[in-house]
LUMPAVEX-31338 format. One record per residue (C-alpha): x, y, z; residue in one letter. Coordinates in steps of 0.001 Angstrom, whole numbers, plus 500000, padded with zeros to 6 digits. Layout:
<rec xx="X" yy="Y" zz="Z" rest="a"/>
...
This chain:
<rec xx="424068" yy="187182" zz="154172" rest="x"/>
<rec xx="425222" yy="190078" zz="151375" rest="x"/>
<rec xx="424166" yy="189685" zz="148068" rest="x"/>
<rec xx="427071" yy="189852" zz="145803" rest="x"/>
<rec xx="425949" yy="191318" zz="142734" rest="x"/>
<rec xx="425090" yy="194688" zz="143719" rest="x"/>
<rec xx="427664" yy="195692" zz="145625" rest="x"/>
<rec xx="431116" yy="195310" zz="144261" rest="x"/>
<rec xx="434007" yy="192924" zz="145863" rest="x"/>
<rec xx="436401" yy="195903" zz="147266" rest="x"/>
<rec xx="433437" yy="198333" zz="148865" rest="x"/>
<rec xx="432144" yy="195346" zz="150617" rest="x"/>
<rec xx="436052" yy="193610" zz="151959" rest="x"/>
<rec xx="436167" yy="197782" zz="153452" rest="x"/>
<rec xx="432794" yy="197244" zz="154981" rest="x"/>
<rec xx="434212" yy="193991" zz="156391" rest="x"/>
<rec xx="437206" yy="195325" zz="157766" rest="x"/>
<rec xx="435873" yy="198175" zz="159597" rest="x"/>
<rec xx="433224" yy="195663" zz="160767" rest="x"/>
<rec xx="435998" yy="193381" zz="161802" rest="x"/>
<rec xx="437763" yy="195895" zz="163441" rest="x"/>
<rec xx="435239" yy="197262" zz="165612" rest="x"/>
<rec xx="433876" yy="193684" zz="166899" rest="x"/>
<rec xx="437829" yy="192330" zz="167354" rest="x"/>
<rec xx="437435" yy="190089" zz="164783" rest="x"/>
<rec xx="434743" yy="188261" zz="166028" rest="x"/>
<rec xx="432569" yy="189003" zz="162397" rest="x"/>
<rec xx="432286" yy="185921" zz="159782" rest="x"/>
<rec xx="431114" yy="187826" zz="156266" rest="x"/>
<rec xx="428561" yy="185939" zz="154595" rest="x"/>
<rec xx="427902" yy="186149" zz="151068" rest="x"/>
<rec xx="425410" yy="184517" zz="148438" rest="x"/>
<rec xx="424497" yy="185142" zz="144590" rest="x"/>
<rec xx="420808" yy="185616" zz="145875" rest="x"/>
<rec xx="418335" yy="184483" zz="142914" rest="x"/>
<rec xx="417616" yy="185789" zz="139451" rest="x"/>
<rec xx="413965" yy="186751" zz="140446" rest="x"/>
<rec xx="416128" yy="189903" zz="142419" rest="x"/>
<rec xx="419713" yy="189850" zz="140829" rest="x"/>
<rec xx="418087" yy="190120" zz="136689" rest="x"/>
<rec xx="414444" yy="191184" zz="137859" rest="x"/>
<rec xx="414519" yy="193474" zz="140403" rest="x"/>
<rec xx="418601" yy="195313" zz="139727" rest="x"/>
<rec xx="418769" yy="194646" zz="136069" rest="x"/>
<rec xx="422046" yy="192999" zz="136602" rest="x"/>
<rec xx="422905" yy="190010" zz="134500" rest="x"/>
<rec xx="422044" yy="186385" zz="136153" rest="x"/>
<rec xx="423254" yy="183939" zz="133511" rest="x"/>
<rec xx="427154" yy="183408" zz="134965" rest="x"/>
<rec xx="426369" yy="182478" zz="138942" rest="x"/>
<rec xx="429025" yy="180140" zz="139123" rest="x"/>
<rec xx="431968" yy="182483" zz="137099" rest="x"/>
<rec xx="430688" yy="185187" zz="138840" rest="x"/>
<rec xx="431157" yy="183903" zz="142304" rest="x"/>
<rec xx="434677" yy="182699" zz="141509" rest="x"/>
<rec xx="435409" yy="186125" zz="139527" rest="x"/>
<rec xx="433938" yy="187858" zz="143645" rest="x"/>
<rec xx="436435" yy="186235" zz="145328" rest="x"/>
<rec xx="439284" yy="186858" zz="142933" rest="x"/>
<rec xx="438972" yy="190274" zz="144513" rest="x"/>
<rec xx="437166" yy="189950" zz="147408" rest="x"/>
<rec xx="439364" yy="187073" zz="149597" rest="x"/>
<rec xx="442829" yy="189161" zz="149075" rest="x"/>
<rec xx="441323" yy="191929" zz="150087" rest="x"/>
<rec xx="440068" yy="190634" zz="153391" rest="x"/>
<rec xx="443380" yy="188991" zz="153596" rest="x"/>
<rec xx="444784" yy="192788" zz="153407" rest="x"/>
<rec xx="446376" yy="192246" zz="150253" rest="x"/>
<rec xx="445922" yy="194096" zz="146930" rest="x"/>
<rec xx="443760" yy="192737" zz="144402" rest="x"/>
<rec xx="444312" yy="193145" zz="139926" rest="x"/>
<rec xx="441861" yy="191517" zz="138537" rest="x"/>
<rec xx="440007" yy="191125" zz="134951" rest="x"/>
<rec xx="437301" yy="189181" zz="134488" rest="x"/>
<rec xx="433972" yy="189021" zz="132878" rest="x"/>
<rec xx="431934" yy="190212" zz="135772" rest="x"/>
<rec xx="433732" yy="191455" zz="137877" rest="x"/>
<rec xx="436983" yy="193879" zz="137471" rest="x"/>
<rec xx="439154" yy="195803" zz="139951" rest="x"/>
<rec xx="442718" yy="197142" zz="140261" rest="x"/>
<rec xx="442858" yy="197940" zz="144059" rest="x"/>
<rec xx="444270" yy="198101" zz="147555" rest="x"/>
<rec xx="442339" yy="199000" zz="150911" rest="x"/>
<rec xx="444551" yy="200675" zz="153980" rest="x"/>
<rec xx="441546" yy="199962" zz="156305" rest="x"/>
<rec xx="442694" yy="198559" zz="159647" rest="x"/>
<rec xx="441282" yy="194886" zz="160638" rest="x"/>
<rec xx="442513" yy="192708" zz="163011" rest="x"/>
<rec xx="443344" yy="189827" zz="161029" rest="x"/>
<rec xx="441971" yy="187434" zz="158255" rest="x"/>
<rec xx="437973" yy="187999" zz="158047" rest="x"/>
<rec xx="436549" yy="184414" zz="157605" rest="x"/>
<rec xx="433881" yy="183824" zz="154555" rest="x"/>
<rec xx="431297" yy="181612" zz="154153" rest="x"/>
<rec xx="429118" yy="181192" zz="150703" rest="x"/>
<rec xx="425283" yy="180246" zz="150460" rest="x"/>
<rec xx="426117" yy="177161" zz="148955" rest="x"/>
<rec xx="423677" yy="174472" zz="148103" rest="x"/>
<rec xx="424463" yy="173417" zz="144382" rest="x"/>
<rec xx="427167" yy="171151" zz="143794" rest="x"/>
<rec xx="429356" yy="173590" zz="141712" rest="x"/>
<rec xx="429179" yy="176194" zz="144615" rest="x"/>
<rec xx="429474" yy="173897" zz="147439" rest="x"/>
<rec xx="432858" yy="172773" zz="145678" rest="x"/>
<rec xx="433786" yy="176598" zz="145040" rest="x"/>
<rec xx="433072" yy="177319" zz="149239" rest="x"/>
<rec xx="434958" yy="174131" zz="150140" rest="x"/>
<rec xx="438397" yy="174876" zz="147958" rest="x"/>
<rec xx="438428" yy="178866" zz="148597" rest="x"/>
<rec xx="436132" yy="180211" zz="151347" rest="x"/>
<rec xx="435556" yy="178760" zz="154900" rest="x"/>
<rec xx="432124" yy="177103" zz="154259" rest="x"/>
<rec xx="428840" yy="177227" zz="153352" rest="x"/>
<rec xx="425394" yy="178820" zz="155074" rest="x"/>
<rec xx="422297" yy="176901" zz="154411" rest="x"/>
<rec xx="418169" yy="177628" zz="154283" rest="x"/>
<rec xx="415781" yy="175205" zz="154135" rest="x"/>
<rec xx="418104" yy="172446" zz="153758" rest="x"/>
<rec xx="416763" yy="169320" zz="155779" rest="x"/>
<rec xx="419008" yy="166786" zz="157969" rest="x"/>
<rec xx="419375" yy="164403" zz="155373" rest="x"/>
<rec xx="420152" yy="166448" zz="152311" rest="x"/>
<rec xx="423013" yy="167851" zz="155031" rest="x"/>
<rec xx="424317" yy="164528" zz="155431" rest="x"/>
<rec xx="424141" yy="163087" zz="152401" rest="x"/>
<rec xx="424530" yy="165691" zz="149878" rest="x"/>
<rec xx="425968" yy="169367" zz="151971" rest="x"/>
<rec xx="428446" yy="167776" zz="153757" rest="x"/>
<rec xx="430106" yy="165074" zz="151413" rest="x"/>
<rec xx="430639" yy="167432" zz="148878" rest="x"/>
<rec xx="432134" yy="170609" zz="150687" rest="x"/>
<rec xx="434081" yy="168691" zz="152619" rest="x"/>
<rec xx="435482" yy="166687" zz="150028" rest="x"/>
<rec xx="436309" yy="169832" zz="147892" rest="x"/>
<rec xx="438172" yy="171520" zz="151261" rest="x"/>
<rec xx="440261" yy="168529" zz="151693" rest="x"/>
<rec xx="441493" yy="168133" zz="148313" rest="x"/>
<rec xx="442095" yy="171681" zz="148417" rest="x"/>
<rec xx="444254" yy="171210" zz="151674" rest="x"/>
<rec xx="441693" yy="173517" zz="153642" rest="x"/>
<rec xx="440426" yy="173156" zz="157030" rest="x"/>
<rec xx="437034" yy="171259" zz="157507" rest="x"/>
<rec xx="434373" yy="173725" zz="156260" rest="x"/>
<rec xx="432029" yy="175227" zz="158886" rest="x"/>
<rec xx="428116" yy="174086" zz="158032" rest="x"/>
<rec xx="426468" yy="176860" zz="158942" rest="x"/>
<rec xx="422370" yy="175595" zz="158867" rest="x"/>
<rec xx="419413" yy="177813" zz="159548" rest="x"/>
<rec xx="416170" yy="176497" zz="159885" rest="x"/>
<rec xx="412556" yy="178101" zz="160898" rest="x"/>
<rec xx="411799" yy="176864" zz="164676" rest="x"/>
<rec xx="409388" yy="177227" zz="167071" rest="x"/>
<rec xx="408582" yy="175687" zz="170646" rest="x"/>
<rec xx="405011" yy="174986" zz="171117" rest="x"/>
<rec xx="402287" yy="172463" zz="172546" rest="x"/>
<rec xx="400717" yy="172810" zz="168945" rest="x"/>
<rec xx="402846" yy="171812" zz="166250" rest="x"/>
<rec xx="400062" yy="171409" zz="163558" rest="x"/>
<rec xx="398990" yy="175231" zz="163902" rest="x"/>
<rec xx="403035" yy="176171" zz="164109" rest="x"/>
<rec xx="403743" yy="174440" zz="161069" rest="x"/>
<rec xx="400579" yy="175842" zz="159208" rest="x"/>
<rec xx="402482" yy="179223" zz="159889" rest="x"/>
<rec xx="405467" yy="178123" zz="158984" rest="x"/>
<rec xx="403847" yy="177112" zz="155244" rest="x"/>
<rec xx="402223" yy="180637" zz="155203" rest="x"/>
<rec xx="405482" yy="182866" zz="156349" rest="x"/>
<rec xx="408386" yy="180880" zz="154462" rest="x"/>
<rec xx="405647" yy="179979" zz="151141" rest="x"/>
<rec xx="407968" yy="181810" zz="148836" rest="x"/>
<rec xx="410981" yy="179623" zz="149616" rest="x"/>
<rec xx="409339" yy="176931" zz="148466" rest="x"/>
<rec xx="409125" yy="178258" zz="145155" rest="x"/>
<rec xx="412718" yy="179854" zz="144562" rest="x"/>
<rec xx="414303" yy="176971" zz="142333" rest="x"/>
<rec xx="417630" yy="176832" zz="144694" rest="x"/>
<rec xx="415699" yy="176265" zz="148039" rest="x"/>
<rec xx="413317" yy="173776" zz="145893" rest="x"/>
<rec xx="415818" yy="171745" zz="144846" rest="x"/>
<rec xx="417140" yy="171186" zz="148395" rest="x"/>
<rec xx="413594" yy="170372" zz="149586" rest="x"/>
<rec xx="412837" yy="168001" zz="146937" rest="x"/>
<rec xx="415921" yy="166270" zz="148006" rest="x"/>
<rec xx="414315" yy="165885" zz="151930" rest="x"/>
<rec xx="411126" yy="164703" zz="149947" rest="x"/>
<rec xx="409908" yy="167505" zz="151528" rest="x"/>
<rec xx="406766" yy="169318" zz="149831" rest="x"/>
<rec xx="407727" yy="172638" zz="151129" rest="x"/>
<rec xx="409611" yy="174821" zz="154156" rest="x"/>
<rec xx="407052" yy="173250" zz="156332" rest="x"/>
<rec xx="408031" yy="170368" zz="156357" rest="x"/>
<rec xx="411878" yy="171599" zz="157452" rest="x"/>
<rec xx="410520" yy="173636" zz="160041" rest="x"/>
<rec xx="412039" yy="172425" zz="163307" rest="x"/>
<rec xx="408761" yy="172407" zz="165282" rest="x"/>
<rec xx="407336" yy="170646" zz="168851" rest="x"/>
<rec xx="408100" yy="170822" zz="172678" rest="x"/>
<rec xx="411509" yy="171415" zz="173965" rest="x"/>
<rec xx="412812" yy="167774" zz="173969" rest="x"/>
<rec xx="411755" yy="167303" zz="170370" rest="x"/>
<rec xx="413620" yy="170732" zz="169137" rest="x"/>
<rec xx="416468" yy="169542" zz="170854" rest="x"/>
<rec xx="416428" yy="166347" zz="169123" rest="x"/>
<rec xx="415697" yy="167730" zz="165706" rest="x"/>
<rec xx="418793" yy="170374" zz="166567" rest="x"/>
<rec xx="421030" yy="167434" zz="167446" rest="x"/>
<rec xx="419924" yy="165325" zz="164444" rest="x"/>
<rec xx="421806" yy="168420" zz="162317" rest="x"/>
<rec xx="424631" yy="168413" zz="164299" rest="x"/>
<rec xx="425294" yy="164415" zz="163457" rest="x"/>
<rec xx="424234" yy="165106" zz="160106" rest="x"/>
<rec xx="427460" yy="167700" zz="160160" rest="x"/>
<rec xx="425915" yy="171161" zz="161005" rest="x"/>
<rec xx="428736" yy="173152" zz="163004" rest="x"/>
<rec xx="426822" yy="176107" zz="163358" rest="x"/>
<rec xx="422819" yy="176165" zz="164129" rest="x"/>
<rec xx="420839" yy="179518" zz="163609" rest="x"/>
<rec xx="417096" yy="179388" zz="164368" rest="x"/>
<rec xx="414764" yy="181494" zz="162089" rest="x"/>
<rec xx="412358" yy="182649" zz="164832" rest="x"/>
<rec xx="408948" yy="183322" zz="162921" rest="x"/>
<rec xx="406258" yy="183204" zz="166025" rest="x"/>
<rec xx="405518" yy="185941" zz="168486" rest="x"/>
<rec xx="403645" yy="185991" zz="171722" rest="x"/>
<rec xx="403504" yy="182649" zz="174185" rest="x"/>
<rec xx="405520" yy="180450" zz="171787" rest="x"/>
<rec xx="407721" yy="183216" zz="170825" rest="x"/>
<rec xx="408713" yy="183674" zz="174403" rest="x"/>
<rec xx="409185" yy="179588" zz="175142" rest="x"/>
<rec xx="411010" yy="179681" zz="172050" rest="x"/>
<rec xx="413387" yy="182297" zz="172624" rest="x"/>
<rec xx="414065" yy="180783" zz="176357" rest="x"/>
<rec xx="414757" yy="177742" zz="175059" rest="x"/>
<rec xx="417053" yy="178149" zz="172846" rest="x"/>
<rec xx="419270" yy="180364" zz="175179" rest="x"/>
<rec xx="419343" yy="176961" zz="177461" rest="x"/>
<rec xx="421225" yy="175310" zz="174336" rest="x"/>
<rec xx="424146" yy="178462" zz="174361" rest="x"/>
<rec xx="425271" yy="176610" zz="177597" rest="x"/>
């Protein structure tokens, strides 16, 4: 995922295309706004329009992965501009989207949404409805659900999850990523963490899939024996 704010719409489409290019078009660009604590904090840039300035990003940012000029004026974002860097086609783009107001903005102009601590039931009953219902109104294709969740294989859950709380502690406290776990009833990442023997990762995995997840990236966060079952695991699920 690219944060948006600090590097501007047309630099990052060039990045894309050359990316693009040299992968055949296999690449899927992922941006997000990030979070004020980094955006206003950390850059000094101005946090207060997420929304207009994620609309105002793609204004210039979607024709010019589309390898058409963008003119644009807006209040964040401003750029008078065409790119002659070779790409093999359209480059897909999918938003960190968990709000309503940006789920609706990924499902009418981008190609979905990418998701962090987000459980299987704020997926299906909040993620999904929404973006979906925004693409079809739009006359887009069903948005990908792109869901990416801490997990770990192990014989011993309780101390896996006890490192999940310590490693991911910070994400419980970002008000975007709280929101979505107060909507799982879930006290913190934790409690999202995808965490037990193979058949019961493979259940919790499926349980996001019927919930609507079309894409499933595991946040590996344990090294050494469960690291190892983890990792060979989850290559059985690529076939």
């Amino acid at each position: 995922m690219v944060p948006t704010y600090p590097r501007h719409p047309a630099v990052l489409a060039q990045q894309a295309r050359t990316v693009a290019a040299a992968v055949d078009g296999r690449l899927v660009l992922g941006i997000g706004l990030s979070h004020k604590i980094v955006i206003e904090d950390m850059y000094g840039y101005d946090f207060s329009k997420p929304i207009l300035h994620m609309k105002e990003y793609l204004a210039v940012l979607l024709p010019l992965l589309d390898g058409q000029p963008a003119s644009f004026t807006g209040t964040t974002v401003r750029a008078n501009i065409g790119l002659t860097t070779a790409s093999p086609g359209r480059v897909p783009v999918v938003i960190a989207a968990l709000g309503a107001q940006m789920l609706r903005l990924a499902g009418s102009q981008a190609d979905g949404t990418v998701l962090w601590m987000t459980g299987p039931a704020t997926v299906r009953e909040h993620i999904v409805p929404v973006i979906a219902e925004a693409a079809e109104s739009a006359g887009r294709p069903s948005p990908r659900v792109v869901c990416i969740l801490p997990v770990c294989v192990t014989d011993d859950p309780d101390n896996a999850r006890e490192r999940a709380a310590r490693v991911f502690a910070i994400y419980g406290q970002l008000p975007s990523y709280r929101a979505m776990l107060d909507r799982e009833g879930a006290s913190g990442p934790a409690d999202v963490a995808i965490v037990g023997d193979e058949d019961t990762v493979a259940a919790q995995i499926g349980a996001l899939a019927e919930a609507g997840v079309t894409d499933f990236v595991a946040g590996e966060y344990t090294a050494g024996a469960d690291g190892a079952r983890t990792r060979a695991f989850l290559r059985t699920l690529l076939t």
